[in-house]
N, C-alpha and C positions, 0 to 999 in steps of 0.2 A: 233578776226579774225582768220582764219584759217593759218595757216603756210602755206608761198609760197617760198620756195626755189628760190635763186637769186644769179647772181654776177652784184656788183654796182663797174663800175668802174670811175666814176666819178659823182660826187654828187657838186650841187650850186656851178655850174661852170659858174658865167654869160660869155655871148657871145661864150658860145661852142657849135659846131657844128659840125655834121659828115663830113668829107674833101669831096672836088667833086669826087677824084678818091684816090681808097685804097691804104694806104701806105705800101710799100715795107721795112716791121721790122721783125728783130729778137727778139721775147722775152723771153731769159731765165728765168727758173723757176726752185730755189733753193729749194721750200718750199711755203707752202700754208696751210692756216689757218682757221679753221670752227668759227666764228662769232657770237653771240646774240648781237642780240641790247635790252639796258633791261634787263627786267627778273629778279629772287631773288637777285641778286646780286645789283640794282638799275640802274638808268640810267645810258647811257653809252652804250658801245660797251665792252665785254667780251671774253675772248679766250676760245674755248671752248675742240678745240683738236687741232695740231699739224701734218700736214704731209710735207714730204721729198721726194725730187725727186731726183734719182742716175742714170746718166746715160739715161735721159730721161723715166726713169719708175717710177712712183707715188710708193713711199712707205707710211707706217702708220706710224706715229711718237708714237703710243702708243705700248708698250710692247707687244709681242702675236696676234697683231689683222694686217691683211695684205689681 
């Protein structure tokens, strides 16, 4: 299949559903992480890179690359 880019935020959640009216949250965000499911490595979910948020601005967590 072709690669489709995603964020799964909940997965075989029985009985979840979107709320009637949208909830009023704050969600901080220390850090966020690039995902395979699969791949050479075998089944599973594997990390694949590393980013960092300072200050509300997305950094790279890899050496050089921003």
């Amino acid at each position: 299949r072709p690669w489709r880019p995603h964020l799964t935020l909940a997965r075989r959640a029985p009985g979840a559903g979107a709320p009637a009216t949208p909830l009023a949250a704050r969600w901080p965000v220390r850090q966020f992480v690039l995902v395979e499911s699969g791949g050479p490595q075998g089944p599973g979910y594997h990390v694949l890179r590393r980013y960092g948020a300072v200050d509300g601005d997305v950094t790279s967590g890899a050496p050089g690359a921003n």
